[in-house]
N, C-alpha and C positions, 0 to 999 in steps of 0.2 A: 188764980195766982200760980197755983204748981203748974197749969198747964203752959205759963206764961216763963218762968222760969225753964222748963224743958226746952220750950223754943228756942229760949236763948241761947242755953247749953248747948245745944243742936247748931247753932246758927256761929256759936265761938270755935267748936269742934270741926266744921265745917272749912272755915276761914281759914284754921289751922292748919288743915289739911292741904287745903291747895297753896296756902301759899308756901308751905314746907315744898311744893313740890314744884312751883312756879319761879323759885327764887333759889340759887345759890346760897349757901350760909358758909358760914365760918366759924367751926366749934373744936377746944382745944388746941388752936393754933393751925386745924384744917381748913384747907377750902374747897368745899364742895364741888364741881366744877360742871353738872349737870343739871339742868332744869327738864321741863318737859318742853319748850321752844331750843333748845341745846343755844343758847342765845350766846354762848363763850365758844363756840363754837364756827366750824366754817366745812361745806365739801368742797372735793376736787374727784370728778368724774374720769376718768379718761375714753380711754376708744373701745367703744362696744363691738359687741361678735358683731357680724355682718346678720344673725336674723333674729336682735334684738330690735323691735322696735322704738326708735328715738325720735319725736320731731325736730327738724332746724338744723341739720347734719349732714352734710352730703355725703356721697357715696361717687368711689371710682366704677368704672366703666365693668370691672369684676363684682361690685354688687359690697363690695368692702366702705366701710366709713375712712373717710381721710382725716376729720380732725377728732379732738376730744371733745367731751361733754362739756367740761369745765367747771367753773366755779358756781355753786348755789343754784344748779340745776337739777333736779331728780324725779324727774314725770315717773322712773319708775317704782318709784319708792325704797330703793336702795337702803336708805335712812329714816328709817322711822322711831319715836320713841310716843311711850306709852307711858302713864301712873298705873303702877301694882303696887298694893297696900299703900299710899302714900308716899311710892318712891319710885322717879325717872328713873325708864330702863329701856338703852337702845337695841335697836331691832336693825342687825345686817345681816342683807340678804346673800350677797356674795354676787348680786347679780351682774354688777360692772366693775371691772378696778380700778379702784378710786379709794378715795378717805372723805373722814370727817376728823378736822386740826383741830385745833389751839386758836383763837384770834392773836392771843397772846403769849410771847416767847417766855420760856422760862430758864432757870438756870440752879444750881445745887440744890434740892432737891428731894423728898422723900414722896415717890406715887403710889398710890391706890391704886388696882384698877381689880373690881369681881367680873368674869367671864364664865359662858357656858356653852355648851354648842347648842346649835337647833341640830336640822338634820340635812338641809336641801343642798346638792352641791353642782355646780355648774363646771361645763365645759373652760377653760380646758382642764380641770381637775373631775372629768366625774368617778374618775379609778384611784385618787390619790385620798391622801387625808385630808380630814378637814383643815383650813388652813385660813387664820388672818393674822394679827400681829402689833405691837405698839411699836412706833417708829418715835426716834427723840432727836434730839439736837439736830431737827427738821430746819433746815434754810436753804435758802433759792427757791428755783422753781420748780414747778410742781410737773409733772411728766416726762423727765430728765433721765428715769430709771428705765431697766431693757422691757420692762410689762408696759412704758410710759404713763406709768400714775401715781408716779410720787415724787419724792425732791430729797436731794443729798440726807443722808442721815444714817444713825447706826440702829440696827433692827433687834426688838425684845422678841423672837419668836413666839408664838402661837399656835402652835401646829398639834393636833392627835397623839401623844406620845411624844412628844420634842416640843414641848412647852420650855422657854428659855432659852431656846439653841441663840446664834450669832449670826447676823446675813449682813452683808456688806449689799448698801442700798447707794446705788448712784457714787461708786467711788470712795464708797466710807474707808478711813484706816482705823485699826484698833490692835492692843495688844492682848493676849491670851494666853493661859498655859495649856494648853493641848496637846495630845499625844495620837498616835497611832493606835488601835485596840481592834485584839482579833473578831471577827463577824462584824465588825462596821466600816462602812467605806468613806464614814467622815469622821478625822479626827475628835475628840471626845475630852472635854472640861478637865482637868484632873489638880488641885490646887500645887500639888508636888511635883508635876509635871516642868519644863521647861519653858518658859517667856518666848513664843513665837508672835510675829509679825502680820498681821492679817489685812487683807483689802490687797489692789494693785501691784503686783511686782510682789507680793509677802505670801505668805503659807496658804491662802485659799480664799473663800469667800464666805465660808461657814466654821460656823464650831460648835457641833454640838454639846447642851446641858450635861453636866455631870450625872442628874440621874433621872427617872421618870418620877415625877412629883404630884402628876397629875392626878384629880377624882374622878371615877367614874365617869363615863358619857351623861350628860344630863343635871350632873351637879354645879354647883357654884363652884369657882378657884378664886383663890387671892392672891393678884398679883401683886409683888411690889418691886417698884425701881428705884436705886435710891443711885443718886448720881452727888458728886462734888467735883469739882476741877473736872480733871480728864479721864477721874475714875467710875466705874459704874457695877452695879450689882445686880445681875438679877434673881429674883426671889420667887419663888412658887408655892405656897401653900404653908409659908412659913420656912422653907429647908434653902438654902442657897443651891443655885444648882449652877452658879458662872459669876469670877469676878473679873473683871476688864479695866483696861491701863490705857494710859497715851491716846484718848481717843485722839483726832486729827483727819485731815484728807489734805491733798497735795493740788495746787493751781498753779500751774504756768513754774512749773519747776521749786516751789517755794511749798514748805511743810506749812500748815496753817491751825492751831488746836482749835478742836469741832468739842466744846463745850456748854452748848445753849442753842435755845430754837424751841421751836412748836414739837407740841406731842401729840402724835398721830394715832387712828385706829384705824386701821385695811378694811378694806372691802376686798376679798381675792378668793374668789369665787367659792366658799364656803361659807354659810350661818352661821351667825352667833349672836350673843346677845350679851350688853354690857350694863352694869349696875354700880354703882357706889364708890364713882371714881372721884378721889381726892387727892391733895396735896398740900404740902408746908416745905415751907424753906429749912437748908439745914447749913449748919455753919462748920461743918467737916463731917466724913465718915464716923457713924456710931463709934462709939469704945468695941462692942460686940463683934465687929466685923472689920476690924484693921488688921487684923492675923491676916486675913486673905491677901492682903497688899506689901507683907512681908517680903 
């Protein structure tokens, strides 16, 4: 009889297990948004080096690929996820530029996302830092951008030390308080700073994090993005390190606000690995963090 109760114990513990990890849940108003099939999930490949190997691809007469990978293709394993301890954990390689989205659009907002680096780094960054990134209020299409493997949106950096920074993807506009600061050649977060203009025709294309936030090489971070309207936060380890206004981008002469879309994770030619990504709906900017929108 006890050996017959152990079974079973073994056999509910078991169950337990995978299906915590086969299944999306929804706890405290979160929702989990990873499985080990990423089934809420979607990639977008783009144009590999000319001596990646890809089947089904042509090449011009230079030895170069002419189109992208595209959608739900990755013979090379770009995207993988694995169960550690009981819990989906993606694995990017950085080996093509590409993503894996969202099926589904989202809109105001509080995100999860834990990140770590590997180590592997591909051309054309084998001298730079590591570098991937969450992309949001992700709409149109997808290889629209100057790398061609992403689609209009405004970018949560990622990067070795510039965790947070601000990249205008595919035309994005946003506003920003940024300043000038000595030993850096891109302007730098400051909340007491001045309301500058950014994306097309505005202040730049970036704006770097307020501060370095980041853990050690090899450790977990906790990212969070917390977005309402046309405002957006982004958070590193707990500390703010960039609040952002007016997101928007411009079509055919006409201002349009860029408030909703798919949430993206890069592939740009650096590893890393992603865990314990969640979100819930939020019905305005916390009380804790409206001072920044002053």
């Amino acid at each position: 009889m006890i050996q017959i109760l152990r079974n079973v114990l073994f056999l509910i513990l078991f169950v337990a297990a995978h299906v915590s990890a086969d299944k999306p849940t929804t706890k405290h108003g979160w929702t989990y948004l990873f499985d080990k099939d990423m089934s809420k999930w979607t990639t977008y490949l783009g144009i590999p080096r000319p001596e990646t190997m890809v089947t089904g691809i042509p090449k011009d007469e230079k030895g170069n690929y002419t189109q992208a990978v595209g959608f739900d293709k990755d013979e090379r394993g770009v995207f993988t996820t694995s169960v550690v301890e009981g819990e989906p954990v993606l694995h990017v390689t950085g080996e093509i530029y590409g993503s894996v989205h969202t099926k589904q659009d989202f809109e105001n907002y509080h995100l999860v996302v834990q990140f770590k680096w590997g180590t592997q780094k591909w051309p054309p960054r084998l001298t730079e830092p590591l570098d991937t990134g969450i992309l949001y209020h992700v709409i149109g299409e997808h290889g629209v951008d100057y790398w061609k493997a992403w689609a209009l949106s405004q970018e949560f950096q990622i990067m070795e030390h510039n965790t947070g920074d601000w990249w205008q993807i595919a035309g994005s506009q946003i506003d920003i308080r940024c300043e000038k600061v000595a030993n850096e050649t891109v302007p730098v977060y400051n909340p007491k700073a001045p309301i500058l203009s950014y994306g097309p025709g505005g202040a730049g294309i970036t704006c770097m994090r307020g501060k370095d936030a980041e853990k050690p090489k090899g450790e977990w971070n906790t990212l969070e993005l917390i977005t309402f309207g046309d405002k957006s936060l982004h958070i590193v380890n707990g500390q703010v390190v960039m609040a952002l206004s007016n997101s928007r981008y411009t079509q055919d002469g006409k201002v349009i606000p860029l408030t909703k879309g798919k949430i993206l994770l890069q592939s740009e030619a650096g590893e890393a690995f992603f865990k314990g990504v969640k979100i819930k709906s939020i019905k305005g900017i916390p009380a804790q963090y409206k001072s920044y929108f002053n």
